[in-house]
N, C-alpha and C positions, 0 to 999 in steps of 0.2 A: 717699866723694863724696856729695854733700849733693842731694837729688832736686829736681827745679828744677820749677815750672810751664810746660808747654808746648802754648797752644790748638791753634795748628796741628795737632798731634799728635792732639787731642780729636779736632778736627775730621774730620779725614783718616781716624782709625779711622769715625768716622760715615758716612761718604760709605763706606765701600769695606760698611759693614753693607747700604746701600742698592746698590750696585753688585752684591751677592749676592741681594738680593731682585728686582731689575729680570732677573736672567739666571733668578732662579726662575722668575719670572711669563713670560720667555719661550719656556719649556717647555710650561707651559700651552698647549691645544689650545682655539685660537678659532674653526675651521671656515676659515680660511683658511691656505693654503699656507704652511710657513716651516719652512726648514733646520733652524732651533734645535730645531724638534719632533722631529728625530731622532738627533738630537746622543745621548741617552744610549743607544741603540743600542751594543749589543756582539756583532761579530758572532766565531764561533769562526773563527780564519784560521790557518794552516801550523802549528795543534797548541794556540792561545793566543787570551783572549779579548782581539780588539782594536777598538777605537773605530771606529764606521763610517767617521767624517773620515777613517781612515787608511787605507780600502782602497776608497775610490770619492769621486766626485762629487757634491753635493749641489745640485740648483737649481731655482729654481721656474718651471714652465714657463707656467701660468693661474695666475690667483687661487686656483683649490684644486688646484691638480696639482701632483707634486713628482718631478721625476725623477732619480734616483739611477743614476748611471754607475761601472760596474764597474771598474775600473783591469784586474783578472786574470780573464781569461773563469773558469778554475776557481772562485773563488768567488762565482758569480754565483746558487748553487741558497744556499749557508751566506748569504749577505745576504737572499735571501727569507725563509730560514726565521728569519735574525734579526730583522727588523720584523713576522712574524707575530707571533714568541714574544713580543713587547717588551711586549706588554698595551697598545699603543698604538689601537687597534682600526682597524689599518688592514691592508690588506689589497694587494700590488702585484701588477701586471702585470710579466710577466716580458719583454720582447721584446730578446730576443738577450744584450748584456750592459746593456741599460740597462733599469730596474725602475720601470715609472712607478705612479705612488702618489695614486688620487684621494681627496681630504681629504673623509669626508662633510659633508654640514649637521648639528651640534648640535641635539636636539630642546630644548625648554624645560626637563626637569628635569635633565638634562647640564650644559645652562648654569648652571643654578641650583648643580650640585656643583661646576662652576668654580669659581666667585663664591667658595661655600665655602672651596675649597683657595686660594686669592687669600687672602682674609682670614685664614685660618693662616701665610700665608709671611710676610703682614704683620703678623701679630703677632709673630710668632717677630724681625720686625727690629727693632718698636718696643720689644720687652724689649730684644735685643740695644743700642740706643742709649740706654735709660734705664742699662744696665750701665755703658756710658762715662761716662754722665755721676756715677753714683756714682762710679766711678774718680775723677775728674776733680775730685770735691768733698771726697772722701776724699784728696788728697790736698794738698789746699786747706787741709784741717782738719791735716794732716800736717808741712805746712810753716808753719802758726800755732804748733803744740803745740813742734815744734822751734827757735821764735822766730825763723825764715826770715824770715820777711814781719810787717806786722803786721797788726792787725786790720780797718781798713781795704780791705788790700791783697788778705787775704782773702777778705771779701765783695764786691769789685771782680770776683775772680776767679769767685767762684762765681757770681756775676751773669752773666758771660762764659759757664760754660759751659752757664747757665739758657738763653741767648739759644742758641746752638749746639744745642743740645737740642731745641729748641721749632724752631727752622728746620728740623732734620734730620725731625722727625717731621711738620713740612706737608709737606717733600717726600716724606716717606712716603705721606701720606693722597692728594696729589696723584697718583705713580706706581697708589695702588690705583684712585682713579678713574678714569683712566686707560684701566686693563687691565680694570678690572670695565665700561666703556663699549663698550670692544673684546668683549668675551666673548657680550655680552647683544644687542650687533644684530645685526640677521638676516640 
């Protein structure tokens, strides 16, 4: 079977590159409250390391407070010690089975190591989408050499996924703006 050109497909890979970078950056610690910040928490439950989603409640009760609701009073000591251990530098109140959690303020070189790891997640998607688009062109070149299409049809295409390419990487630089605007106010 003969490999056919398919942008949608181009595309679709592009958008889910950024759909991994938008859930990276919301790991990221802005100084404000948010569930996602402890999302990669694993805490040890009835012998196995399991996702904090799966043994409590996750909600933001202020702008920097986060209170996490025990589902099993038993492990309500293994969830402390798992957001001590997490290097998240936070530190909860234990009261009863619910563990409230105040988010401190970011000093200025904190924010600045944000910024930092923002710009790493974003580069790591703007390679990832320059990869598609090689794909994408390579296989432009693939379907001329195999006399699919012609030459024309070719440069039609690879124009298509130039355009696709160059959208997906403003929506990149727009998502960094974004999150590096959120990170850096006080």
């Amino acid at each position: 079977m003969a490999a056919t050109f398919d942008l949608a497909d181009i595309k679709r890979r592009m958008q889910a590159s950024i759909a991994s970078l938008k859930h990276e950056l919301n790991g990221l610690r802005t100084g404000r409250a948010s569930p996602t910040l402890l999302e990669p928490v694993q805490v040890v439950a009835y012998g196995t390391a399991t996702p904090l989603l799966q043994v409590a409640n996750i909600s933001v009760v202020e702008a920097r407070m986060l209170a996490v609701q025990v589902w099993d009073k038993g492990l309500v000591n293994a969830v402390d010690k798992a957001i001590r251990d997490a290097n998240l530098g936070l530190s909860p109140t234990v009261e009863g089975q619910t563990l409230r959690i105040r988010i401190p303020e970011l000093n200025e070189q904190r924010r600045k190591e944000m910024v930092k790891v923002a710009h790493k997640y974003t580069e790591d998607c703007r390679v990832a989408v320059r990869h598609i688009r090689r794909d994408g062109i390579d296989l432009c070149k693939k379907l001329l050499k195999d006399k699919l299409i012609s030459e024309d049809d070719e440069k039609r295409q690879a124009g298509e996924v130039q355009k696709a390419t160059d959208a997906a990487i403003h929506e990149v630089e727009a998502v960094l703006a974004a999150k590096e605007k959120e990170i850096m106010q006080v």
